[in-house]
Each structure stands twice: as structure tokens, then as C-alpha cells.
TORZAKOL-891312 format. One record per residue: x, y negated, z negated of N, C-alpha, C in turn. Coordinates in pm, whole numbers, padded with zeros to 5 digits, always signed. Example, Ala and Ser with C-alpha at 12.3 -4.5 7.8 and 13.67 -1.06 7.14 Angstrom:
! TORZAKOL-891312
+01319+00569-00780+01230+00450-00780+01320+00330-00780 +01285+00225-00708+01367+00106-00714+01290-00003-00787 
This chain:
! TORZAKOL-891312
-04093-01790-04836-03956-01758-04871-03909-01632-04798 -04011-01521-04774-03957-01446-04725-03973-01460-04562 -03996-01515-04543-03999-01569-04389-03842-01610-04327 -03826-01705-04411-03692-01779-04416-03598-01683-04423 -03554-01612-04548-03468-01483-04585-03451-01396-04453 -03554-01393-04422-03613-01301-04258-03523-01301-04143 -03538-01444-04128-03467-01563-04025-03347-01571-04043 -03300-01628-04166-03150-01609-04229-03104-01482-04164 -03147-01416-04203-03053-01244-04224-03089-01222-04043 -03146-01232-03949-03139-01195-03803-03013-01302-03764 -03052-01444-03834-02916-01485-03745-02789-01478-03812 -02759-01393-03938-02633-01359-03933-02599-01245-03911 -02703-01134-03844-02666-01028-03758-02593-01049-03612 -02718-01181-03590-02694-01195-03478-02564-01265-03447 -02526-01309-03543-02344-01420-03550-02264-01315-03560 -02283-01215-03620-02153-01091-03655-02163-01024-03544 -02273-00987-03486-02236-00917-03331-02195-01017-03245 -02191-01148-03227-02101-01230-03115-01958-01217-03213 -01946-01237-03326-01813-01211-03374-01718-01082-03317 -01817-00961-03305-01741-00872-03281-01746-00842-03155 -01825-00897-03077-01794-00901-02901-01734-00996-02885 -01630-01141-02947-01489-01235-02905-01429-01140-02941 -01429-01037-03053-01315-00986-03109-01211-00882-02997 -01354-00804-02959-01341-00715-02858-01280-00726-02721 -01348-00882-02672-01279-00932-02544-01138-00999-02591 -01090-01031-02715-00972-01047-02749-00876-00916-02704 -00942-00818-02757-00816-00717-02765-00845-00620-02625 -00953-00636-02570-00918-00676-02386-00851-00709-02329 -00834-00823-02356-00732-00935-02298-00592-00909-02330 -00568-00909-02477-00445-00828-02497-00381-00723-02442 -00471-00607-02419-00482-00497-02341-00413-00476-02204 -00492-00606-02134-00494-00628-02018-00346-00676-01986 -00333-00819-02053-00198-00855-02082-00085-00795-02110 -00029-00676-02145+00039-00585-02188+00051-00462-02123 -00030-00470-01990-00055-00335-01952-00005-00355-01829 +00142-00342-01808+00213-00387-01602+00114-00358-01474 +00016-00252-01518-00024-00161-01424-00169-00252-01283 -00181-00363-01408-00277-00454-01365-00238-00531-01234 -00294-00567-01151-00276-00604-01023-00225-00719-01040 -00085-00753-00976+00011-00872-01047-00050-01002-00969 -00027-01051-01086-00099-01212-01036-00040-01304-00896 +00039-01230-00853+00132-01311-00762+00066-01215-00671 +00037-01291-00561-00070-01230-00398+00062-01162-00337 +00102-01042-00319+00223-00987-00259+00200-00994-00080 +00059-01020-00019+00066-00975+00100+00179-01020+00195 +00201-00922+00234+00287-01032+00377+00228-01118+00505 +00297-01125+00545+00262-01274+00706+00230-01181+00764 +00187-01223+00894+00126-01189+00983+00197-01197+01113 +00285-01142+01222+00329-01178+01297+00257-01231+01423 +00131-01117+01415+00047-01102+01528-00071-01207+01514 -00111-01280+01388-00242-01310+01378-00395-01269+01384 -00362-01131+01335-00505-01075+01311-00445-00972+01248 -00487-01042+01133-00506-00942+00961-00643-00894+00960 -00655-00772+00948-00769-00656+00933-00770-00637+00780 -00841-00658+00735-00904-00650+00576-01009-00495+00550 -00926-00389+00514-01075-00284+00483-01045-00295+00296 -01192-00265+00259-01173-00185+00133-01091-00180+00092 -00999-00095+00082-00851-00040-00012-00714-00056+00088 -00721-00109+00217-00602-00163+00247-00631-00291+00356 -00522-00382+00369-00545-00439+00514-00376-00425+00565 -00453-00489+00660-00300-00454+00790-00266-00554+00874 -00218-00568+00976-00185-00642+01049-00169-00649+01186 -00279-00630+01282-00272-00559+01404-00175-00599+01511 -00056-00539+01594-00002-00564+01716-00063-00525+01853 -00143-00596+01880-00187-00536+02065-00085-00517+02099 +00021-00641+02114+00100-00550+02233+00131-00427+02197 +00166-00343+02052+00253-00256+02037+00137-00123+01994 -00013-00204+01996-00143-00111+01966-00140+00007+01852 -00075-00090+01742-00060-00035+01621-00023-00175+01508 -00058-00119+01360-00001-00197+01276+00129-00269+01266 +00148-00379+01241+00329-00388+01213+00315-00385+01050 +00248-00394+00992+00239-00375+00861+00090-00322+00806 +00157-00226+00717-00033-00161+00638+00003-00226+00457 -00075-00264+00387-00056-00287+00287-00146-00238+00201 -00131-00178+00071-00266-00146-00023-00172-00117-00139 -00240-00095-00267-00247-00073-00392-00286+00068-00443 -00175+00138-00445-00196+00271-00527-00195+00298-00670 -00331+00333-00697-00314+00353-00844-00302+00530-00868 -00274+00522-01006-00211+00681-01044-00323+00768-01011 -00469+00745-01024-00560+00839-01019-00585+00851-00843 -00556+00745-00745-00592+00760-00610-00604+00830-00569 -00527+00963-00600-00447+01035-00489-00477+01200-00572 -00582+01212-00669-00608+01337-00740-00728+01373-00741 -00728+01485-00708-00898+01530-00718-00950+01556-00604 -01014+01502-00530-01102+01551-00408-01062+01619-00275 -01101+01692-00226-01037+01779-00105-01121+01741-00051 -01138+01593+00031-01246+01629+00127-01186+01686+00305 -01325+01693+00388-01326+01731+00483-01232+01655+00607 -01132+01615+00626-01106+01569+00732-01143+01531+00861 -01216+01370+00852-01306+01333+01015-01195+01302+01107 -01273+01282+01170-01185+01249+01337-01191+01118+01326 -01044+01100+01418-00978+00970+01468-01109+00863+01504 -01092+00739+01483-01184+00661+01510-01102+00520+01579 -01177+00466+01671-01128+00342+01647-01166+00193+01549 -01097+00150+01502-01104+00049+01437-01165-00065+01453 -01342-00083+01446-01413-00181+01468-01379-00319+01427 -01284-00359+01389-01292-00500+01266-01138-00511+01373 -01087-00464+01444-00950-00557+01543-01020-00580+01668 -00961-00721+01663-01076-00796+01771-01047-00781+01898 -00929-00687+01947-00844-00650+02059-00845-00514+02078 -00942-00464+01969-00966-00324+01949-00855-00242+01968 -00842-00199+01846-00756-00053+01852-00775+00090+01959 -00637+00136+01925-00592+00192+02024-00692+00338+02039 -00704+00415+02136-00815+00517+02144-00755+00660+02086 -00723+00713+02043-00693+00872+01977-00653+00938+02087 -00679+00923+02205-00668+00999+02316-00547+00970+02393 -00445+00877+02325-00338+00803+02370-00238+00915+02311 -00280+00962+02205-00149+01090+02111-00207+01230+02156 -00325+01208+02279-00337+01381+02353-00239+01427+02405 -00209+01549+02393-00071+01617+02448+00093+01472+02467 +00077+01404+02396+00200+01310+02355+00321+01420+02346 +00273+01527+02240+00392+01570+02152+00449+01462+02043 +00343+01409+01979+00347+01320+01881+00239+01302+01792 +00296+01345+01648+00146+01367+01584+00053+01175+01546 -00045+01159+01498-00134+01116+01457-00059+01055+01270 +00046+00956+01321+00121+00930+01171+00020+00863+01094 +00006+00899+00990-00073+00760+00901+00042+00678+00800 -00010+00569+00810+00065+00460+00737-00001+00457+00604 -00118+00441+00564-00147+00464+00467-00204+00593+00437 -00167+00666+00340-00193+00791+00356-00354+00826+00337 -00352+00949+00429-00551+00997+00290-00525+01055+00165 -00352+01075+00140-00357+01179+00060-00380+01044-00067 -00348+00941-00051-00349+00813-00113-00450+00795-00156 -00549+00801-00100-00678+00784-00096-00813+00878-00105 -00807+00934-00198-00866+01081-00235-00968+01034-00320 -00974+00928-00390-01100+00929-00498-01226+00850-00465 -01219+00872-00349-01357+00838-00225-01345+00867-00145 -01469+00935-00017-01481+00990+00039-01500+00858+00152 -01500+00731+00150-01495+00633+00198-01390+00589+00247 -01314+00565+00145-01160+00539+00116-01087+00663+00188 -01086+00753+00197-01034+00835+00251-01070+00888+00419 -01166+00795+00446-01232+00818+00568-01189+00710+00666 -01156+00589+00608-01127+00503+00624-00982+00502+00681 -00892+00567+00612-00743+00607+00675-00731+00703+00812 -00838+00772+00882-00888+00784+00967-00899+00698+01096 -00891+00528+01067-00926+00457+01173-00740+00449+01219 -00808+00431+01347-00685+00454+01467-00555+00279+01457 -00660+00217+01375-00500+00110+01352-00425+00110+01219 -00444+00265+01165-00366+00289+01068-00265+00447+01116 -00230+00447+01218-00163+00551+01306-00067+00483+01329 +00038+00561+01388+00157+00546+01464+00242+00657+01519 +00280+00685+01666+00332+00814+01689+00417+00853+01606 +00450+00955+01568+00538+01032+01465+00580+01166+01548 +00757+01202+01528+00756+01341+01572+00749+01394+01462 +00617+01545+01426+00587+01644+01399+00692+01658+01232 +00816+01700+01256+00909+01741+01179+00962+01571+01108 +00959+01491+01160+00952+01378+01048+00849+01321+00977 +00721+01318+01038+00574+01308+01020+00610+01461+00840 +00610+01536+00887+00574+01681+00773+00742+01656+00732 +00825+01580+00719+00925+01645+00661+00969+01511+00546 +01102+01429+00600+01114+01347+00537+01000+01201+00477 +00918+01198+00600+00829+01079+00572+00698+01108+00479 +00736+01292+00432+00632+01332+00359+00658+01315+00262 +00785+01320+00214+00853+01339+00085+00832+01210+00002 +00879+01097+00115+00830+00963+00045+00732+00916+00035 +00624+00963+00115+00471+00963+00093+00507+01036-00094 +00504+01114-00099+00475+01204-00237+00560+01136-00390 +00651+01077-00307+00778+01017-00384+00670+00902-00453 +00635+00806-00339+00568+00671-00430+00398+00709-00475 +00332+00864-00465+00284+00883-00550+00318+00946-00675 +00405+00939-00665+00452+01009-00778+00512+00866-00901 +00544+00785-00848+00604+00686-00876+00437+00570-00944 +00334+00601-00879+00213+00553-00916+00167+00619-01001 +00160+00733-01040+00157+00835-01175+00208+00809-01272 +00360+00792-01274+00498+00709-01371+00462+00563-01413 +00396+00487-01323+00423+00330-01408+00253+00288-01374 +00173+00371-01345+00038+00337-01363-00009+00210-01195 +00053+00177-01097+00031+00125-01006+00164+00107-00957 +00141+00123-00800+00242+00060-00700+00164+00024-00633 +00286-00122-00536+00188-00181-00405+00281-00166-00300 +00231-00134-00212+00294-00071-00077+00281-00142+00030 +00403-00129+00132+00429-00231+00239+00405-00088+00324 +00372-00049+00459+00470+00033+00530+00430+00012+00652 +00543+00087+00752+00538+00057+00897+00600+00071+00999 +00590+00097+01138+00721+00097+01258+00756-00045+01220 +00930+00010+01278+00962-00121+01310+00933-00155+01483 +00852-00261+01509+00799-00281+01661+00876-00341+01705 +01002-00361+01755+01019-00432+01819+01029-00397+02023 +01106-00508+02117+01083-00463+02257+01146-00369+02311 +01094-00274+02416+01153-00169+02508+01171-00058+02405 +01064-00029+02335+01053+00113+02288+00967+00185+02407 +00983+00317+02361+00917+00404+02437+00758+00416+02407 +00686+00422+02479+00539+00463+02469+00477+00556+02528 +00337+00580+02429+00264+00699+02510+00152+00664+02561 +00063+00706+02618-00081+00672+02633-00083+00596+02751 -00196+00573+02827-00248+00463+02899-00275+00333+02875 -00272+00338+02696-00259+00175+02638-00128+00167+02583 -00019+00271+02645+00101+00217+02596+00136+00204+02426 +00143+00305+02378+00163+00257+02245+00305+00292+02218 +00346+00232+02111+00493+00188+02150+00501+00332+02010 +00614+00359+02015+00686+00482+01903+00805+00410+01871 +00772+00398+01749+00916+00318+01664+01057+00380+01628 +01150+00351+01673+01283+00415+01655+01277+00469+01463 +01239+00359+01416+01251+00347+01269+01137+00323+01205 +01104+00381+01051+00981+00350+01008+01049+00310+00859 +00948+00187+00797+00973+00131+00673+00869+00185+00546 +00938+00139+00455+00820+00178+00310+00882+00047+00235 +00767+00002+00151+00862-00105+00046+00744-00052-00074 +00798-00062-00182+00690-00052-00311+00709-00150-00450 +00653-00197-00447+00647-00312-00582+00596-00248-00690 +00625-00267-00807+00530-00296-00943+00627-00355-01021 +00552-00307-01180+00588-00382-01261+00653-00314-01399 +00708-00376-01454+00803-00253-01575+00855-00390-01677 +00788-00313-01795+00811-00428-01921+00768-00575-01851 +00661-00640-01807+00649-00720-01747+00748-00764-01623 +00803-00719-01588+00915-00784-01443+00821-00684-01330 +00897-00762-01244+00841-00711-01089+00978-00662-01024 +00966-00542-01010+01067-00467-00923+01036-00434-00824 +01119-00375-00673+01083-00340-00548+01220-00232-00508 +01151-00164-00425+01240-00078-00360+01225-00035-00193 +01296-00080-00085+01262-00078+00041+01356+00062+00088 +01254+00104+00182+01349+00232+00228+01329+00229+00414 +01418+00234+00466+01427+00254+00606+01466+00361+00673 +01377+00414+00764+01403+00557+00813+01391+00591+00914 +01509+00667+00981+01533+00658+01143+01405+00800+01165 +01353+00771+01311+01236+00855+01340+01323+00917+01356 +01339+01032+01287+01352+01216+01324+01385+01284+01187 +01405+01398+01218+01418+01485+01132+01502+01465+01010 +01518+01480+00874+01638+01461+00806+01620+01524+00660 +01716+01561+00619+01703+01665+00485+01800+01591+00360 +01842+01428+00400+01876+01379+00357+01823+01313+00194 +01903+01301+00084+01823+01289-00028+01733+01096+00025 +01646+01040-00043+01581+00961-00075+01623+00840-00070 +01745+00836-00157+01762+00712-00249+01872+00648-00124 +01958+00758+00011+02004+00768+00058+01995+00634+00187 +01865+00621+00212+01772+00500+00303+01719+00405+00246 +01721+00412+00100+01736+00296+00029+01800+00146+00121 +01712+00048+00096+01800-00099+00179+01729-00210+00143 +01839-00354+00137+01730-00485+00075+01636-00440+00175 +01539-00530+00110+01391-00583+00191+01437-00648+00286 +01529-00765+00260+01629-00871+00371+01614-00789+00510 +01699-00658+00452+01729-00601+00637+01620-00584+00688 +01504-00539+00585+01355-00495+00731+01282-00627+00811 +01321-00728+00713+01289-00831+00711+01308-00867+00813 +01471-00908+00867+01543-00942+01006+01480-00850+01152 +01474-00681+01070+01479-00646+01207+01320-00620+01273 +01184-00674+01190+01032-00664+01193+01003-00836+01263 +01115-00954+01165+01104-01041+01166+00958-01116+01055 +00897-00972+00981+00807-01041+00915+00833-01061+00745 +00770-01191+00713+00779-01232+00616+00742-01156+00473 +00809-01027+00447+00715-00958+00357+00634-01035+00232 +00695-01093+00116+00623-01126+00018+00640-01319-00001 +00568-01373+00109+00556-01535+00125+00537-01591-00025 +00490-01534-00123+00405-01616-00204+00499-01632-00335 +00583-01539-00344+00670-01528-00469+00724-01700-00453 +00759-01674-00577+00860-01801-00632+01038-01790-00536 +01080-01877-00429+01153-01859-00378+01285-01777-00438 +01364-01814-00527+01430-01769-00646+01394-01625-00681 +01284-01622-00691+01225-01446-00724+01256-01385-00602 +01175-01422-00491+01178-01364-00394+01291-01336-00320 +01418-01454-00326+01579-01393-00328+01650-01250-00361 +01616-01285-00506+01655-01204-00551+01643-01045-00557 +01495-01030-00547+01435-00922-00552+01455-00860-00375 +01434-00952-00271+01463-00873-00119+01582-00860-00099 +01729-00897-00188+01838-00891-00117+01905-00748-00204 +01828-00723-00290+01875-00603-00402+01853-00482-00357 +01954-00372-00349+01906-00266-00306+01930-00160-00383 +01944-00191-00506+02015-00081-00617+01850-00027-00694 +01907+00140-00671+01804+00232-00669+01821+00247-00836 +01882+00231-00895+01890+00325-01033+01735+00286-01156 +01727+00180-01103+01548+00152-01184+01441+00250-01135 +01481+00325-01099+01402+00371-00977+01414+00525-01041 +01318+00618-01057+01353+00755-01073+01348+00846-00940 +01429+00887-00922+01414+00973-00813+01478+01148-00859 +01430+01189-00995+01390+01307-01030+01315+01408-00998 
């Protein structure tokens, strides 16, 4: 009898602890469900103009030989990315994983054009990987100096700041490449008249976006000011930013350019 009693009583320990680990992955799930910040189920990447999408770790991109830079960088900023670590700053690298190999660092020597990053390191601070990684040379683009440190900093800081506020953004950014820009280097790298940002997330379950377009140079202009649909970067990149949405969604959301969802405090 007491054998049995024994037996009894382990397996209704053992039933109340699976009871309370469904319970637990219930209110997980709930959790999860309720929480915008979670990586939205809809694949945001964009097309590819060039046909060779570069996949790292925490971003991929989209390489242009001819223009020997990204036409698009894409990644996922979360609120903690971008806090905490000061690391050491490595040197320019080229980008092993583009099969046309990226462009050499030695193309922005005496340019008079800094070393732009598209995805930032400041983005990417909570690894020393991840942050090493923004380093490789097909996440550059010439930048003059005073737009590089001035306006294009601000919106760098803007959509982290904006990843702090709603717990994740996902980020488009990039020259616009198109023909008979100017270049530097011996591999010709092209310097974009204009550079883009787009940022997605999510608020009370909806998916919002905000595209900003910005002429290369200097400007002390407020923010919300270069605000523009997605539509226009769309036309003038020619690339498909978010293929996967529900057509209807995706209308709606690239032709909208109204900032007021948007804090720019």
C-alpha cells in the first residue's frame, strides 16, 4: 500500500508541474502576443535590384557592383542595441560574403569623403561582433563630413531613440544609386546626390512606417521636414521596399507621409 501511495503522490507532482509549465507557456504566449516589439510576422525585406543579397548576423544588404556599395542595408533595432559598450573601433574591411567583392577602404583615401555607415555601430553596441561587423566596407557610402556628423546624425539618433520609445524598429537605409553620379576611387564608387531612411514598427498592434529623404549636404533643417511616402524612394531607387505585405497594406502604408504618429520631441 505504501508503495502505491508512493507512486500515486510522484505522479501527481509530476502532473502539477506539467500543469504549471502549459500554464506558464500560456502566459508567454500571451506576453508575446501583446507585446508590438516582437519581430512582425510579415518578412519586411526588400527586393533586390542587383541580385546578391548579403546576409550577416544583425543586418543584410543588397550589393551594387556597379555602384560598389549597398542600394539597401536592412536590420532590426532593438531598444537595448545601441547602450552600453564603448568598444574599440577596427578598421575598414572588405566584405568577404559579396561575390564581386566589395569595395577596398582605400577608394575614400584623401576623397574628402568620410567612411558613411548605413547601418550604424552606434546601432550595434551590445556585441563586440555586431559592432565589428558594421566595419565591413559594403556597409559604407561616401558622405560629406558635415552631413555624415550633422543632419544624417541626428536621424541616426532620432530612430534610436524611436527604438527606446516602442521597444523595436526595422530599418531600410541607403544612397539613392542611380546613373552619372560622381565617383571616387579607382573602383569608382559612386556618391549619392541623396540618402534614404525608412523605419517600421508596430503600435497597439498596427504597423506604421516613416520614410525620410535627404539631399547629401549640410542642413539644420528640422526632421519631420524630409519626411516623404515610401512611393517616392521607391520610383527614384526603383526598389521594391516591402514585397511581402498584403497589397492593400502595402498601398497604403508607402503612399502616407503624415509624420504626426511619429514623435519627433
Amino acid at each position: 500500500m505504501y508503495k502505491i501511495m508512493n507512486f500515486l503522490s510522484n505522479k501527481i507532482t509530476i502532473f502539477l508541474l506539467f500543469l504549471g509549465f502549459l500554464s506558464s507557456c500560456q502566459k508567454e504566449k500571451e506576453r508575446t502576443k501583446n507585446n508590438f516589439v516582437q519581430t512582425p510576422e510579415v518578412n519586411l525585406q526588400p527586393k533586390s535590384t542587383t541580385n546578391q543579397i548579403v546576409v550577416h548576423d544583425n543586418y543584410t544588404l543588397s550589393y551594387s557592383e556597379k555602384h560598389e556599395q549597398a542600394e539597401w542595408v536592412a536590420y532590426t533595432l532593438k531598444k537595448n542595441y545601441g547602450r552600453g559598450n564603448n568598444f574599440e573601433r577596427p578598421f575598414f574591411i572588405e566584405d568577404k560574403k559579396v561575390k564581386t567583392r566589395s569595395a577596398d577602404w582605400r577608394n575614400y583615401k584623401n576623397s574628402g569623403y568620410d567612411k558613411g555607415h548605413l547601418c550604424p555601430a552606434a546601432d550595434m553596441k551590445f556585441s563586440k561582433k555586431a559592432f565589428d561587423d558594421t566595419f565591413l566596407t559594403s556597409n559604407i557610402s561616401p558622405q560629406k563630413h558635415d552631413f555624415n556628423e550633422g543632419i544624417w546624425n541626428r536621424l541616426e539618433q532620432k530612430i534610436r531613440y524611436w527604438a527606446t520609445k516602442y521597444g523595436e524598429v526595422y530599418v531600410v537605409t541607403g544612397g539613392v544609386l542611380t546613373d552619372g553620379l560622381k565617383t571616387i576611387g579607382k573602383e569608382k564608387v559612386s556618391v549619392p546626390n541623396y540618402f534614404y531612411k525608412i523605419a517600421a514598427t508596430k503600435t497597439n498592434g498596427k504597423l506604421k512606417m516613416i520614410a525620410f529623404l535627404v539631399p547629401h549636404k549640410a542642413s539644420k533643417q528640422p526632421l519631420y521636414t524630409f519626411v516623404v511616402p515610401v512611393d517616392s524612394i521607391e520610383k527614384m531607387t526603383k526598389v521594391d521596399f516591402f514585397p511581402q505585405l498584403e497589397d492593400k497594406l502595402e498601398n497604403q502604408l508607402e503612399k502616407n507621409k503624415d509624420y504626426k504618429d511619429w514623435s519627433f520631441n
